[in-house]
Phi, psi and omega in degrees: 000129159311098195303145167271011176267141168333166196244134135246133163284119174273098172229162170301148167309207159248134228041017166250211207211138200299349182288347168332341234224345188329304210274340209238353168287281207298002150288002180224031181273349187273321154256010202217136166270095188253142177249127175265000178344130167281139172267161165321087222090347171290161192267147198097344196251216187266163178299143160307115199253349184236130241248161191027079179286165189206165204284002166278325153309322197289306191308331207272347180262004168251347171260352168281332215245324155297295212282331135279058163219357194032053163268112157275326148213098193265145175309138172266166157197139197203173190216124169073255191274358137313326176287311174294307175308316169311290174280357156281349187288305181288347162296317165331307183107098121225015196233117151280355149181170173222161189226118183249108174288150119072042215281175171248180198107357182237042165240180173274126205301343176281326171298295196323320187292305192281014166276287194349294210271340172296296186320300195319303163318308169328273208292347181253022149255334156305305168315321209264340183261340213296321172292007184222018162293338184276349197270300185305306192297353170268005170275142186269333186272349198244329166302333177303278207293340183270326196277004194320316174276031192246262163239165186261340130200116197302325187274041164251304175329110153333172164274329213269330148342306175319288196300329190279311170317290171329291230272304167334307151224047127292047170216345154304116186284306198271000193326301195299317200277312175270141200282134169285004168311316189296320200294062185236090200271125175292136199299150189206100193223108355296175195270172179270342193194168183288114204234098199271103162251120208235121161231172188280152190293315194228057172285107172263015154260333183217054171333111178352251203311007162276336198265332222289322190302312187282324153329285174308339172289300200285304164249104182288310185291346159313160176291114176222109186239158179252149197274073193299143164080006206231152157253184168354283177296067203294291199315348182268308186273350176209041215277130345332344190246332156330282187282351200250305182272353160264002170240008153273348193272320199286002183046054171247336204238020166273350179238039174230000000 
């Protein structure tokens, strides 16, 4: 049977998984028909069918992933590059609105490159560590200290929430292949839909203030507000507050 509820769409960063979204779906269910899709090459999604797949692909397998579900224009919400895949859906015409946590696409290429080669460096000290990661995740001080880019506290995060991130992305197929060169979003003025950018206060992957000028230059009408207290992973440290700012966007919580 067919929810009679509005449709919203979850989607995720990059090396996570729709499951990213756990704590803050069942806060938006009593008004929302919500969908959590993993994206393309990510874990949980769909398979890569082509080599050096690129962030135009991962949008075109989320407006393929609307048109089977026969969504047409369902409200978004995304977080980094989920954000960025958000407002490109709505340059599309497929967004009745959006809400962007932390999106990428608003830096400068000298940011980009060395966030690349940081992320990278990570995961390949993660990998190289991962057996002996459920042991290190049951100290609450060193999940702080694992989850920093993350979250902003890391020790309220289960070991096993921990673990669920880490693997997510290890399990990311395209990590290597898409270039954030591509990840560049272009001014869009007037908006297509009503556009939300919420960003985090103490985002140490995207830091506010590399973003907030070029946000406001690019969606001059857009909304742009900062998220106190949260990191990167707003929704790890606060889905409530998470969930709260996307059913302001989406006007579910002006009509109950």
């Amino acid at each position: 049977m067919t929810s009679k509820l509005p449709p919203l769409v979850l989607l995720h960063g990059a090396v996570m998984s729709g499951d990213a979204w756990q704590e803050v779906a069942p806060l938006l269910a009593a008004r929302h028909a919500v969908y959590a899709p993993s994206a393309l090459g990510h874990r949980g999604g769909p398979a890569v069918q082509r080599r050096s797949p690129t962030i135009w692909d991962v949008v075109d397998a989320s407006e393929r992933y609307l048109d089977e579900k026969g969504l047409d224009k369902p409200h978004l919400a995304g977080l980094s590059m989920g954000g960025f895949v958000a407002l490109e859906l709505a340059r599309r015409g497929r967004a009745m609105s959006v809400c962007a946590f932390s999106p990428g696409g608003f830096w400068s290429d000298d940011f980009r490159v060395r966030a690349e080669k940081k992320g990278r460096r990570g995961l390949k000290l993660v990998r190289h560590i991962r057996p002996i990661l459920p042991l290190v995740m049951k100290s609450a001080l060193l999940r702080r200290q694992m989850m920093r880019d993350s979250a902003v506290h890391g020790e309220r995060i289960s070991a096993e929430r921990a673990m669920e991130t880490i693997d997510d992305a290890l399990e990311c197929t395209i990590v290597h292949d898409v270039d954030t060169a591509d990840e560049h979003v272009a001014l869009m003025d007037p908006l297509p839909c009503p556009i939300t950018i919420a960003w985090a206060e103490k985002d140490r992957v995207i830091p506010v203030e590399i973003a907030e000028a070029v946000v406001r230059e690019r969606l001059p009408r857009a909304t742009f507000t900062v998220l106190p207290d949260v990191g990167h992973m707003a929704m790890l440290d606060d889905p409530e507050l998470v969930a709260s700012t996307i059913l302001a966007v989406t006007g579910a919580l002006a009509k109950h």
